[in-house]
Each structure stands twice: as C-alpha cells, then as structure tokens.
N, C-alpha and C positions, 0 to 999 in steps of 0.2 A: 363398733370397730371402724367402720368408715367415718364417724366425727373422731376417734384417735388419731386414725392417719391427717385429717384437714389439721388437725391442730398440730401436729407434727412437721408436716410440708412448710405450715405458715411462721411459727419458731425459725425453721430454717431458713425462710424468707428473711425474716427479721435480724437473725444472725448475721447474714451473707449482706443485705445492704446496711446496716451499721459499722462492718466489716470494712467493705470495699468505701463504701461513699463518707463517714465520721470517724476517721481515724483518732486514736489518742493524740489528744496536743495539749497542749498550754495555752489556755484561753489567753489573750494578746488584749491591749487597752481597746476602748473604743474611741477615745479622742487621739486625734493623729499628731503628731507632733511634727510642724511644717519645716520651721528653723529654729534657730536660737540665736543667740549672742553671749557667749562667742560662738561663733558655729562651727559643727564640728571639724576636726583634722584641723581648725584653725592653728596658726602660728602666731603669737604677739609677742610684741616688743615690748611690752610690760601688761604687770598684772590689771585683769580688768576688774572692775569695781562692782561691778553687779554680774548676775546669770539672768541671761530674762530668757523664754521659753514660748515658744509662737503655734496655738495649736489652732485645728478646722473646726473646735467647737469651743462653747464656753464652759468654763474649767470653775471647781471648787476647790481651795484652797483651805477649808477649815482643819483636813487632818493631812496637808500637802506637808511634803519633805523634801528639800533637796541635801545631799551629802556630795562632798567634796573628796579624792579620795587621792592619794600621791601616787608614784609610780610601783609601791612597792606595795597600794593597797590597803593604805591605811587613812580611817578618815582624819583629814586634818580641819575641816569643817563643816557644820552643820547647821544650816540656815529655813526659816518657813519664807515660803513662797506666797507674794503678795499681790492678790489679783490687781490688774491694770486698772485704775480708776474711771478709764475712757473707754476701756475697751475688755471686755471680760473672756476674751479668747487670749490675753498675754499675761504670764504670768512674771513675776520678777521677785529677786532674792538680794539685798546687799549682801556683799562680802568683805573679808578684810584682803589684805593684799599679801599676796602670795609668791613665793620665790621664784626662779628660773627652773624649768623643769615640765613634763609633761602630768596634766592631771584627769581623771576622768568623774563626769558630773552623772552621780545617780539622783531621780528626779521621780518621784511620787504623787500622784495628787489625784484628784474625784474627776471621771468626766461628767456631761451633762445630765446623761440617764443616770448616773449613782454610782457610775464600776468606778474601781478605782484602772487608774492608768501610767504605767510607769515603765522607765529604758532610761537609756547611758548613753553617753558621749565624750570625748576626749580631745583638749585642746593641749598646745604647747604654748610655753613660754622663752622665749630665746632660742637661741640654736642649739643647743642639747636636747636631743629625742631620746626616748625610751618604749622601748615596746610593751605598749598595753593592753593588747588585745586581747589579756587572757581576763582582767581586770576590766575591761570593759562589756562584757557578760554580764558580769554581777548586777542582778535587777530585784532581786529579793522575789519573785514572782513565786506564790503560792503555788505546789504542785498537789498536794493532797489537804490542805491545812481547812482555813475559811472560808476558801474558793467550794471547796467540796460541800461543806457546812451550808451555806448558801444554797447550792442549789436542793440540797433538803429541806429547808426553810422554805422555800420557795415554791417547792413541789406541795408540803405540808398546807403550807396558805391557796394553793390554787384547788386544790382538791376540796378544802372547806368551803370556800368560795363557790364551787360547782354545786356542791352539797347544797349550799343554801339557794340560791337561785335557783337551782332546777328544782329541789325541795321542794320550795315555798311555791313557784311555779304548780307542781303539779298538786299539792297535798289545797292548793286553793281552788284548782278548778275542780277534781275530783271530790265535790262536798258530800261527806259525810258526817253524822252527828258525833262520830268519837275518834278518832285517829290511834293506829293502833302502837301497842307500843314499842313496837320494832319502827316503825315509820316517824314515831315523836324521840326517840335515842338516834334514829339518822340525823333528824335535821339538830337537835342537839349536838351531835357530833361533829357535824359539820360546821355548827359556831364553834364550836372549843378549838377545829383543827383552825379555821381562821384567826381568831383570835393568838391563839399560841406561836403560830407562825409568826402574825404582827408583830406580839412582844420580841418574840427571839430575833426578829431583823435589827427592831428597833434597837436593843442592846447591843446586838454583837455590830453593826455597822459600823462604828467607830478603830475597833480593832483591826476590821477587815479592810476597810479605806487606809488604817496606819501601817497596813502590815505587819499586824502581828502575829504569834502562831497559836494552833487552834485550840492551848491549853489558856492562853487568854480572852478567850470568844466573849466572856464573859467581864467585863471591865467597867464597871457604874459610874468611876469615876469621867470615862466620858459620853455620858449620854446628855447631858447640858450642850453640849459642843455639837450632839448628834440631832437636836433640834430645832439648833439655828438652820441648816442645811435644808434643801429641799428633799429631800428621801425620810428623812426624819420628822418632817410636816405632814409627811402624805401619812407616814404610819402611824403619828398621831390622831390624824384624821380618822381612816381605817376603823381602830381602837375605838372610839367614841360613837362611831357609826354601827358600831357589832353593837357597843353598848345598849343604843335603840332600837335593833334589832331582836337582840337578848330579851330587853323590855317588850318584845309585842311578841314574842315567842312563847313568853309565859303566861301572857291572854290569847294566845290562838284561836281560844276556840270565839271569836270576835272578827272572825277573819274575813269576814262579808261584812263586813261594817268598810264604811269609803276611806274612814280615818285610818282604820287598820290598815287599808289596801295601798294608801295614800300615804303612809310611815314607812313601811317597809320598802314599798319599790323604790320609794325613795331614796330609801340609806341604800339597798341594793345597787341603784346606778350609783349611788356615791361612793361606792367600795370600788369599782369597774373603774372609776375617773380616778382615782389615788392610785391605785394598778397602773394606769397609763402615764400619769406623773411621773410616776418612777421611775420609767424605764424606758426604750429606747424610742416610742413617738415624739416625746419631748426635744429628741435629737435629731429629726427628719423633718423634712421640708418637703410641704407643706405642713406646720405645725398642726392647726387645726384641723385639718381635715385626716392628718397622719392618728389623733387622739379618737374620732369620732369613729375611723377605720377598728381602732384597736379596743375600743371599748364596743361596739357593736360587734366584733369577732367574739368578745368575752362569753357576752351575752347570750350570744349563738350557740356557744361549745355549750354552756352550763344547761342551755335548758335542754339537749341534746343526754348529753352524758350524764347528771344532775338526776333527772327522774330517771334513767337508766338504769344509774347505781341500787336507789331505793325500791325501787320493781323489783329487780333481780334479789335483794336483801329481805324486803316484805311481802311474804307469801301472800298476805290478805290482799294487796294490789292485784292477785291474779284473779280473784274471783269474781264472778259476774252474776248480777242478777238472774238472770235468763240464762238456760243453757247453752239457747239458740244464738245470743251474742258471744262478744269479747268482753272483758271486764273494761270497768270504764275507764281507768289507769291507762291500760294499752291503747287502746283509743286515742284517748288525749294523747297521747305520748306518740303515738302515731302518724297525726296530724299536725302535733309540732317538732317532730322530725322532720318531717317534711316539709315542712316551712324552714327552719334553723340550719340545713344540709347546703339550701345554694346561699344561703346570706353567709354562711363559713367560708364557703369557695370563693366567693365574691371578694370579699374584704381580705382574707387572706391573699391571693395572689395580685390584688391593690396594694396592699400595705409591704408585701415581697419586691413586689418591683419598683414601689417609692425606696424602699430601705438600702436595695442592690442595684439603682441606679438601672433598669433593666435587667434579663435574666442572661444577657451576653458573656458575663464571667462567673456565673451562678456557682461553678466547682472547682472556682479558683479562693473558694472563703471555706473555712469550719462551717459557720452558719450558713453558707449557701449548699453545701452537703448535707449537714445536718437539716434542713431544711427539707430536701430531696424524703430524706429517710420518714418524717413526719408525714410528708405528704402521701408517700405509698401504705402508711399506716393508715388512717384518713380514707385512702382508697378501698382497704381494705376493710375497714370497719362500717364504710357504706356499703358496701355489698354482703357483707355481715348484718348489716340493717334490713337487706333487700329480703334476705333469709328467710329473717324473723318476721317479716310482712306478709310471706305468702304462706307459711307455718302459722301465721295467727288468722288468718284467710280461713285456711283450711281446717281449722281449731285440731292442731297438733301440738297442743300444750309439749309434750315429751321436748318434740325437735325445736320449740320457741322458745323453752329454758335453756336448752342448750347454747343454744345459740346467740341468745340474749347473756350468758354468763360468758359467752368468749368474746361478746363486744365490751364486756364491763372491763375485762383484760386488756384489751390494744387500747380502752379508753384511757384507763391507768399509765399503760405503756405510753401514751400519747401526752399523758400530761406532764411525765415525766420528762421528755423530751423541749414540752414546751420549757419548763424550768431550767433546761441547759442552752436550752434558744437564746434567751432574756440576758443571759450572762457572754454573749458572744458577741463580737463587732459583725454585724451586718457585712462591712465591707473588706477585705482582704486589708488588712496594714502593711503599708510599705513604709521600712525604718528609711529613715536614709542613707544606709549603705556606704557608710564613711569609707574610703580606703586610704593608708598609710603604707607606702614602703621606702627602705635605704637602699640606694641603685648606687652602688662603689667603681670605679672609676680609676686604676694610678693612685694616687697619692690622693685623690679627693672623693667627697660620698654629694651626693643627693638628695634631700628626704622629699620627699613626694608627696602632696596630701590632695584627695579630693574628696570635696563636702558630700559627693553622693557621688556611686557608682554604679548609677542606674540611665537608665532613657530617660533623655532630657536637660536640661540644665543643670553644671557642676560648678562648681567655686576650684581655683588650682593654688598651690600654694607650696610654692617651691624653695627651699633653704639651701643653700651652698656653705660646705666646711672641707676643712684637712680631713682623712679618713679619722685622725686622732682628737676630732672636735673643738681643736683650735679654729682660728679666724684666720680666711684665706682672702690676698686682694683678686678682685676679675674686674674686668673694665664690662660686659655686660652678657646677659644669659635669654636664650630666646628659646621656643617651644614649639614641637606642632607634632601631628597627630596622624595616623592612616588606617583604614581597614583593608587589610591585603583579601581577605575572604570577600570582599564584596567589592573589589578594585577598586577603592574610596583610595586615591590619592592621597603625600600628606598637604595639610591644611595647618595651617600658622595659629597657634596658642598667643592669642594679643597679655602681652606681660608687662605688669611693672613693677619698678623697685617699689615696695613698701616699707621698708628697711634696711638694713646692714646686712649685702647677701641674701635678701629675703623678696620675691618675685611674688608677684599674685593675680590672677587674671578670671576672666569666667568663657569657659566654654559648653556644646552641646552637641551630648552623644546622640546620632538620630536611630542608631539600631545598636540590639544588644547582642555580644559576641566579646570577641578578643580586639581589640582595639590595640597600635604600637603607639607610645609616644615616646618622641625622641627630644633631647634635653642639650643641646648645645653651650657650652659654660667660655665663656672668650677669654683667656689670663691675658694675655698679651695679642699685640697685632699679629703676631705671627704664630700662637699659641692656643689651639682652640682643642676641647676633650668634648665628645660625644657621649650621652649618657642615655640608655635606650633602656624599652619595659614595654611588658605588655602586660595589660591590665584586661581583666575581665570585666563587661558591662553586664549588667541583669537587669531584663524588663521592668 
C-alpha cells in the first residue's frame, strides 16, 4: 500500500512539472536566421535578383527550399537554396524578376545538427503595399506529422543503444558459462531496436528535412540525397557498426577473448560518436569538447539504465551463489552506478551550460524547461537507486524489485524525454520581429517598416503616397522617436532618400515597451503633415 501511494504522489510529480515547466509548442529551427537580402519589411525600387539568407550556424542545403509567394498567397516561385561557396552559414537562391507588389519569402533547409529550419519574411516592391501578415505565418512547420515520427525513432534507437551498452557491459563482467535466455533476447533486442531505428531515420530524413507529411515518411527515391548529407553518413556509419556488433553477438560466448572485447567496445564508442555527429554538439562551441561531453554522458546513462533494464527483465540476474551475499549482477551494477551517477551529473550540466550559453535564461527556451523536467526525473530516479542500495544491503529482495521496477520506469520516462531534448534549440529563437504598419494622414498615408521590433538595432524604411497610392511630390521627410514611459526624450531617426518618396535609416531600441515615433512629411515650405504611431518593442 505504501509503495502504491509513492508511485502515485511521483506520477503526479511528473504530471505537474511537465505541466507547468514543457508546455505544448512547436518545436522552432535551431539555426537562427540573422538577416537576409532583401531584408525583411524591406521596400525596393525594383525586383532583386537573388534571396540570399544569413544564419549563426552552417546550414545544408541538399533538401533546402525557398518559395516565393504574392500577396494573395500564391506561389509564384520556387527556387533551391545554394550554400555560399566561402562561407557555409549563407545561403542564396537566384530568382527571376518580379513585378511591383508586396511578397513574402518561405525558406526551408537543414541546420547543422540535422533539424530542419524554416520561417518567412516579406519585402515590397514599389510603393504599393499590401498586407501580408496573415501570409506571412505560412511555414509549413510539422505539428503532429514527421516531427512526432522522429522523435519515436529516436527514442526507439536510444533505448537499443542503452540495451546494448549496458547489456554487453554487464552480461561481460558477470561471467557465466551460459547466458540465459531472457538476458540473450535482451541484448538481441536491444540490436534490432538500434538497428531499426537507424534504418527508419535513415529513410524517412529526407521527407522530414523537405517537409513532407507523415503519409510520405517513407520515400526511397530520396535516400541517395540523404547520404550525401552529414546525418545520413553518421546513420550509415551506425548501420555497419551494429553490423559488427551483430557479428560478435553471435559468438558471445568468446566474450573474454581481447579481440571480442576489443570489436565490440569499439563499435560501441562508434555508435556514441555517430549519436553525437548528428545532433546538437556538432553546433556548440567548443566543438570538440562539446562531442566528448555528449558521448561520455551516453556512455554514463547506458551503463546505468542498460543493466538495469536486464536485471529487472532477467530473473536469473537475481540470484546469488551464496545466500549470505547479493547476486553478482547486483553487485556489479551496483558499483557501476556508482561510478556512472556523478560522471551524468558532470557532463550534463557541462554540456547544459555550453549549449544555454549559462543557466541565466534557462526558462525562457522549451529545452531549457524541458531540460528542468529531465533533471528532477534524474533526481528522482537517484534516490530511487539510493532505495534499492539499502534493500539489497539488507537482502529485502521483495522491496529491491520493487523498486528497481519503478527505476526501469522514470528510466524509460527519461529516455523519452531525452528523444524530445535532441529535437529542440538549445537556445530561445528570436525571429526578427519584422513590423509593417499604414499611418493615414489627410489626403496622404505612410507605410512604416522595421526590419526588427525587438531591442537593439532596426533598419527604418519609410514610403510616402496619396491615401489613393498615387505619387505624391514633398520636398523632404524627417523622423524621430520617444519613450514617454521612461521619459526618453524624442531622438532624431537619421533618414535618407533611397528613392522616389522612399526614406530609409537605421536606428536602436535601448528597452522594450511602447516606443512613439513621429514622422514629419514637408509638401511645401509652408506645408508640413505630422504622421505619428506607436509601436511595440519586445525584448
């Protein structure tokens, strides 16, 4: 009765901080997209010839897409995105040339760790504006499709992965002359769920990088495409390395022999380095030390969780020579708990605080929540461990199952987690915040643009017409700025013509709030219209 209610109270733990701290969202890119060309809100005086795309990491381009789409949402073109020959964080697309009119660029491609990454933007052409904001949404972003898919894939391969590590791990130092057959279908299972996982990335990555939906997951035609790529090397890799492991699994019983010992751990660390390849050390700095962090955290969990799973699966692991002892499963498992417990904690919150740049805005990201929730799991399944230590102490077999079957639970529950981690940005994305409005005036309008409406540096970019979108003459239009909430004075927007009626300048928001700027338009000497707004800044 009293382990019903622990397991009850701890459920509700689990509910309440998945709850409160990993809200439902939409997983967001991991490569940020800095500016572009044309950059957003932009206005030009004629069509530009290319789209180029400026992101903070290096970018794949093998199933990248950009579409072009017109005011009313319809694509009028669709170009692949051609990484920068000098420089692999820019990406660039020719285009054909395009009429007068506002249009908004949807832009798809791979970041460095393997997600894919993708958002929208909207420039003008001439002084005819149209509102696109509902059109500029449109991102194609998977909410239940391949995104979901993945992280089942994911989850399936890390489990196999633990399975054999810790497996092989335990089922080698624990020598006995015949292994039993619940303990030889583990560690068999544990290659098929790796393995099968492999394949399934391998194939369906392609789809999932092109956005497709998850009745295409399945698409051969491009898996050629999907092994030029780095994520499609590493799963090749992966694949071949089970293959050799498969091969010494079926001589096991050779498993004290140096070649055996010396084949397996081998391919073992080589499955850990293809894991790390793939996903987000490759995209944190310090590279190599961000890889070493990530593969020794592997290593740590598997032989932790690993023999945990198999113990609690293989009753024959419980028994002991002696009655006076513990069986020698437990033991070992015991002592390499113990061992594998601070090297997690270590490298974990190493490799958290290289990723989150410090823990300063840790619950201002998904993964810095979700990350929270992992760790109080973690918390709890060491002291779940502490449990089972003084229950094998005291040889209370009864309360050491028990309790060993509720760690194999939050272990699961944990791996699961880790599988939604891997698919998340590390760091909060900040789009940049384009803002567009028409400020009317008398007989004349305004169009307003700024490349970002956030703290920090904006791009201004100001068109003057008749309310009726004819061409109005002014002899010149000047700009400036105030926060009345923080008695910030106004401040003069440096402007120049860039065109016919078309102004453009750069300024910077120093706090975010409600900001006025006020818009002076000069028709004549004696003839001046004031055009005013207030605009919202966000951090």
């Amino acid at each position: 009765m009293l382990l019903r209610k622990l397991i009850t109270r701890l459920a509700f733990v689990v509910v309440a901080l998945l709850t409160v701290l990993a809200p439902a969202q939409i997983a967001s890119a991991h490569a940020i997209l800095l500016t572009s060309e044309p950059a957003p809100s932009a206005v030009l005086d004629q069509s530009p010839t290319e789209i180029a795309l400026f992101f903070n990491e290096f970018i794949d381009t093998v199933f990248g897409k950009i579409r072009i789409l017109d005011s009313t949402g319809n694509v009028v073109q669709v170009v692949k995105p051609i990484r920068d020959a000098a420089n692999h964080t820019i990406v660039r697309a020719p285009i054909s040339t395009l009429e007068s009119g506002t249009y908004v660029v949807v832009w798809r491609v791979a970041s460095a760790d393997s997600h894919p990454a993708q958002g929208s933007f909207a420039f003008q052409i001439g002084n005819t504006s149209t509102d696109v904001s509902a059109i500029s949404k449109y991102q194609e972003l998977e909410r239940h499709g391949l995104a979901s898919l993945f992280n089942v894939i994911r989850w399936v391969t890390y489990l196999g992965v633990v399975l054999l590590i810790g497996g092989i791990g335990l089922l080698q130092a624990v020598r006995t002359d015949r292994l039993s057959s619940r303990s030889t279908l583990a560690l068999k299972s544990g290659w098929a769920f790796a393995a099968l996982g492999t394949l399934e990335a391998l194939i369906a990555y392609g789809p999932h990088i092109s956005g497709y939906k998850i009745y295409k997951a399945v698409d051969l035609s491009l898996l050629l495409e999907t092994l030029t790529t780095q994520y499609g090397k590493m799963q090749l890799a992966r694949l071949l390395l089970l293959g050799v492991i498969g091969a010494l699994i079926a001589v096991i019983q050779f498993r004290g022999t140096w070649w055996w010992k010396f084949g397996v751990w081998a391919s073992l660390v080589g499955i850990t380095l293809t894991l790390s390849l793939a996903g987000h050390p490759v995209a944190t700095n310090p590279v190599a030390l961000s890889i070493g962090l990530d593969m020794s955290h592997m290593l740590a969990v598997s032989l932790w969780v690993g023999p945990l799973l198999i113990i609690v699966y293989d009753r024959n692991m419980w028994l002991a020579t002696d009655e006076s002892t513990s069986a020698p499963s437990l033991r070992w498992f015991s002592r390499t708990a113990g061992f594998a417990v601070p090297v997690i904690v270590v490298t974990g919150v190493i490799q958290a605080w290289l990723m989150l740049d410090g823990f300063g805005q840790i619950l201002e990201s998904r993964y810095g929540r979700t990350l929270i929730v992992k760790v109080c799991l973690v918390v709890v399944l060491i002291a779940l461990g502490a449990v089972s230590r003084v229950a094998m102490q005291r040889k209370q077999s009864g309360s050491l199952r028990q309790s060993m079957g509720i760690e194999v639970l939050f272990g699961l529950i944990i791996l699961a987690l880790t599988s939604t981690l891997v698919a998340m940005p590390p760091k909060g994305v900040l789009e940049p915040a384009p803002l567009s409005s028409t400020i009317f005036q008398g007989q004349m309008i305004v169009e307003l643009s700024l490349t970002s409406a956030r703290i920090g540096q904006s791009e201004v970019h100001m068109v003057v017409a008749r309310a009726d979108g004819t061409f109005v003459q002014i002899e010149a239009a000047t700009a400036r700025m105030s926060m009345p909430a923080r008695n910030i004075p106004n401040g003069p927007i440096v402007l120049e013509e860039t065109g016919s009626n078309h102004f453009s300048g750069v300024t910077e928001f120093a706090y975010s709030g409600e900001w006025v700027i006020e818009i002076l338009v000069k028709q004549t000497a004696s003839s001046t219209t004031l055009f005013k707004i207030a605009v919202e800044i966000k951090k």
